[in-house]
C-alpha positions in Angstrom: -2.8 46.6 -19.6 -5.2 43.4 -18.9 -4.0 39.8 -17.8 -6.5 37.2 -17.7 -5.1 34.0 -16.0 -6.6 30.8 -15.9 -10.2 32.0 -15.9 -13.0 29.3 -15.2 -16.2 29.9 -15.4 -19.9 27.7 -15.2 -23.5 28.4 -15.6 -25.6 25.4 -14.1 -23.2 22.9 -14.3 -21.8 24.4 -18.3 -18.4 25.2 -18.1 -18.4 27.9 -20.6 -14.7 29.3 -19.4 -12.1 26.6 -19.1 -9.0 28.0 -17.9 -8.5 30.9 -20.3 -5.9 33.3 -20.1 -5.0 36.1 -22.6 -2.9 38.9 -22.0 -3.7 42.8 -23.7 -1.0 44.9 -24.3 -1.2 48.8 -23.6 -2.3 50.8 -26.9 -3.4 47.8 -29.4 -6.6 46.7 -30.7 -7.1 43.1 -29.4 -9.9 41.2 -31.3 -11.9 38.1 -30.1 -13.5 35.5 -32.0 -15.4 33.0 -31.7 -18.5 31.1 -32.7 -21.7 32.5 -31.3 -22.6 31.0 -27.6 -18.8 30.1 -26.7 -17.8 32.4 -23.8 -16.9 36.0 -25.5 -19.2 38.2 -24.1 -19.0 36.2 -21.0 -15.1 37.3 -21.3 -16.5 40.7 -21.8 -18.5 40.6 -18.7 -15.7 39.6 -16.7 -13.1 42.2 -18.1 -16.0 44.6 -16.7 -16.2 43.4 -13.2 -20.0 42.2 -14.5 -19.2 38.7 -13.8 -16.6 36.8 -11.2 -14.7 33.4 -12.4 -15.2 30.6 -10.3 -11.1 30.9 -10.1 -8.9 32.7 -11.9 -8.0 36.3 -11.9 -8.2 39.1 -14.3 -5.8 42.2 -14.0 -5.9 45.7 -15.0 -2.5 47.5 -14.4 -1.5 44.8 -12.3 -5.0 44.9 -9.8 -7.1 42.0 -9.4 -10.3 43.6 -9.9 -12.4 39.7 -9.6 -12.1 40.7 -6.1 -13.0 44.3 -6.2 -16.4 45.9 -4.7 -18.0 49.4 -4.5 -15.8 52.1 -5.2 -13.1 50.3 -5.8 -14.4 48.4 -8.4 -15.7 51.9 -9.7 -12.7 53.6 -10.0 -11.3 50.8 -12.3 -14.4 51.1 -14.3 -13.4 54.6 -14.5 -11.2 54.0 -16.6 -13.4 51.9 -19.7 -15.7 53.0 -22.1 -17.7 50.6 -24.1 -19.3 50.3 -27.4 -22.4 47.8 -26.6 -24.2 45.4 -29.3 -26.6 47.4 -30.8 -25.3 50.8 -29.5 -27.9 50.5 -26.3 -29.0 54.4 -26.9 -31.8 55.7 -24.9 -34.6 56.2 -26.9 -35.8 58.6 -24.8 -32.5 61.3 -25.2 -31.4 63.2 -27.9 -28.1 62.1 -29.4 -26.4 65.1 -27.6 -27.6 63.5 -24.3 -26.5 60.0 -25.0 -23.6 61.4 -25.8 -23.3 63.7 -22.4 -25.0 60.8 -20.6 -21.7 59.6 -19.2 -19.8 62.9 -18.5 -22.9 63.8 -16.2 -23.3 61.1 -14.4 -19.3 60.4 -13.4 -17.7 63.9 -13.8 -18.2 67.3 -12.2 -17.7 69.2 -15.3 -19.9 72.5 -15.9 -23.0 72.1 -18.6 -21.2 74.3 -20.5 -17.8 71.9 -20.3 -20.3 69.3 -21.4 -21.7 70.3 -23.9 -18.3 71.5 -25.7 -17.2 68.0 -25.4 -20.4 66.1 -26.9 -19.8 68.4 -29.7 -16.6 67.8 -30.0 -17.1 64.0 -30.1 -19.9 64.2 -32.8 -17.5 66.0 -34.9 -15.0 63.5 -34.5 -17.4 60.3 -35.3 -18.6 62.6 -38.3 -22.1 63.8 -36.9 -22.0 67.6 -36.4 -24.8 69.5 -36.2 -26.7 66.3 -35.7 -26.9 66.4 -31.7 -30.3 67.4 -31.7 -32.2 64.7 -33.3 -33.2 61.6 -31.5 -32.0 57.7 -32.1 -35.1 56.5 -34.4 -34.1 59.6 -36.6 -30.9 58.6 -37.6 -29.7 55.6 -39.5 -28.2 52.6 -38.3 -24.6 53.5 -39.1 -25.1 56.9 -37.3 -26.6 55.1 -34.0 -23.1 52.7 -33.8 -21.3 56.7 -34.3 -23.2 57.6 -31.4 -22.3 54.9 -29.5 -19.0 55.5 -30.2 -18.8 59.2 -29.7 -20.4 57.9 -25.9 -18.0 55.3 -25.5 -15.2 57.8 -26.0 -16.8 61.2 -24.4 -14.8 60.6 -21.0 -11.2 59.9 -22.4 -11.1 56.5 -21.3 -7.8 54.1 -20.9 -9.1 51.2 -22.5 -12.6 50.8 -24.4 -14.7 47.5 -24.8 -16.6 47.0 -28.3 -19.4 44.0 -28.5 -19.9 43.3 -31.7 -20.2 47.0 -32.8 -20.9 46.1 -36.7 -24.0 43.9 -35.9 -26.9 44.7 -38.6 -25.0 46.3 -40.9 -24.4 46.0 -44.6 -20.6 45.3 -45.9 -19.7 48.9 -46.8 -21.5 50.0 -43.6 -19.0 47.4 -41.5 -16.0 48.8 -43.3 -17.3 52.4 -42.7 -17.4 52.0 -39.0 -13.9 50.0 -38.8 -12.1 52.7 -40.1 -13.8 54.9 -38.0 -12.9 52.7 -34.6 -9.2 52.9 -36.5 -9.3 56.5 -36.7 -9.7 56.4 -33.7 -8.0 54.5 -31.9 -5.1 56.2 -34.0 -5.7 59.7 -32.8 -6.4 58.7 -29.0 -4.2 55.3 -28.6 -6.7 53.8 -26.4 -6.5 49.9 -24.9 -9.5 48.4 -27.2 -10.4 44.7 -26.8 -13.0 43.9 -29.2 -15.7 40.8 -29.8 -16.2 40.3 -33.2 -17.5 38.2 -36.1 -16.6 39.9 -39.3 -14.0 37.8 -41.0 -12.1 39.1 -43.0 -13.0 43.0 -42.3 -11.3 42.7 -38.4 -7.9 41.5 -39.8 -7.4 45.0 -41.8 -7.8 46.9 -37.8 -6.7 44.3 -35.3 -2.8 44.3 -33.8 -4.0 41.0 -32.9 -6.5 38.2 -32.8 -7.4 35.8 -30.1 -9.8 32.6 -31.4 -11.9 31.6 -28.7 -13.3 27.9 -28.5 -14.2 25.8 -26.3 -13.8 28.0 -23.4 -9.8 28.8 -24.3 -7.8 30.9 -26.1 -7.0 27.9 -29.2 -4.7 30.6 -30.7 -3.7 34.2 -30.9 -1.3 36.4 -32.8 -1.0 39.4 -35.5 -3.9 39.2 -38.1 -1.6 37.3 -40.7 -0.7 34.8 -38.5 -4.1 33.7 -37.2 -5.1 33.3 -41.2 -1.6 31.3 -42.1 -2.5 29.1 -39.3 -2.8 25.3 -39.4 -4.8 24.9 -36.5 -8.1 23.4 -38.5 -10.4 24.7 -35.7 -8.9 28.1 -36.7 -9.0 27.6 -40.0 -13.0 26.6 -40.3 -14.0 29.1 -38.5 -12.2 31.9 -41.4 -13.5 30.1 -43.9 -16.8 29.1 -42.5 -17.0 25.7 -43.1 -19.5 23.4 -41.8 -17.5 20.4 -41.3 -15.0 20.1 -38.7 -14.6 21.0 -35.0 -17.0 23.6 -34.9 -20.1 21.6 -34.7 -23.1 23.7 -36.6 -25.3 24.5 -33.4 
C-alpha cells in the first residue's frame, strides 16, 4: 500500500530524515516509534503530502505522490483519514458535525445520507445518542471516539493515527486500542500509526518500525521488535536512561 524509499529530509541545516525507507503492507496496522523530536510526525507529514523530502520518494499504490499538486494530490488524499494528536475537534460543532465535517466537505451525499452515516459511526465507536452534545461536554476518552468515528466517516483506504492515546490514563489507552482493533477488524483499513505506549501497541500492531536517528533501526511483528538485541531498540522498551538514546 505505501513505499517510502530513501527519504531525506532537513530543517535549517538538521537532518531530521536520513535516508529512511519503510514499506506498509495493504490491510495491517503498522506502528512507529520513536523517541519524542526524532522524525515521526515529520514521517507523518510526508505520508500526507504535508511535507516534500529533499530526495526520496514515497508511494501510494505505486504513485509517487512527493511530486503531486492540486487535484492530484487530492484525490490521493481521498483516500486517508486521520486520527490527529489530541483529536483536533472543533470546539465550535456538535460532535454530529465533526463527525459529518468530512462527508460535507468532499462528498455529494444528501443531508439525510449524512446524517445516517454520522450515526452510524457514533454507534460503532460506542457514542449513540450522544451526537448532540459538544466537545467540552464529553470526556477525554469520548473526544479520541469522535475523532475516530471522523477519521472513519468517509470509508477510507488507509487511516493515519498521531499519537491517538495522548492524555489518557492506562485503562483509558487500552480502551481506545481495542477500539482502533475493532476496527480495523471490521473495516480492514491500511493504518500506520505514531505511538509511544510501550507495551500497550504490541497487543494491536502486525508490525513495529523503531525510528531513530532519522532511520528505520529495526522493524518486524511485535514479538520480534521486543526479542531484539539491537540495544538502541531495547532502551527505548525498557526506558532506560543510559545508552544511545541520549535523555534530551
Amino acid at each position: 500500500m505505501i513505499r517510502v524509499e530513501d527519504l531525506h529530509r532537513s530543517f535549517g541545516g538538521q537532518r531530521v530524515l536520513r535516508g529512511l525507507t519503510l514499506e506498509v503492507a495493504a490491510g495491517e496496522i503498522m506502528v512507529v516509534i520513536g523517541r519524542s523530536g526524532g522524525g515521526k510526525s515529520v514521517l507523518l507529514k510526508h505520508l500526507l503530502g504535508l511535507l516534500r523530502p529533499d530526495s526520496g520518494r514515497v508511494l501510494v499504490h505505486g504513485t509517487d505522490i512527493t511530486h503531486l499538486r492540486g487535484p492530484a494530490l487530492d484525490r490521493v488524499r481521498e483516500r486517508y483519514g486521520v486520527v490527529f494528536q489530541g483529536g483536533a475537534l472543533f470546539d465550535s460543532m456538535s460532535v454530529s458535525d465533526n463527525v459529518a465535517f468530512p462527508l460535507r466537505e468532499k462528498t455529494p451525499l444528501r443531508s439525510r445520507e449524512i446524517a445516517e452515516r454520522v450515526e452510524e459511526k457514533l454507534d460503532q465507536v460506542g457514542l449513540a445518542g450522544m451526537g448532540h452534545k459538544n466537545p467540552a461536554e464529553i470526556s477525554g476518552g469520548m473526544r479520541k471516539r469522535v475523532a475516530i468515528a471522523r477519521a472513519l466517516v468517509t470509508e477510507p483506504e488507509v487511516v493515519f493515527f498521531d499519537e491517538p492515546t495522548t492524555g489518557l490514563d492506562p485503562i483509558l489507552v487500552n480502551t481506545i486500542h481495542h477500539l482502533i482493533l475493532a476496527m480495523h477488524r471490521k473495516f480492514r483499513f491500511t493504518a500506520v500509526m505514531v505511538s509511544h505506549e510501550i507495551p500497550e501497541i504490541f497487543g494491536i500492531a502486525d508490525r513495529v518500525a523503531m525510528l531513530h536517528d532519522g532511520v528505520i533501526v529495526e522493524q518486524g511483528a511485535p514479538d520480534a521488535i521486543q526479542a531484539s538485541a539491537n540495544p538502541t531498540v531495547q532502551q527505548f522498551i525498557r526506558g532506560d536512561v543510559e545508552g544511545a538514546l541520549r535523555p534530551a
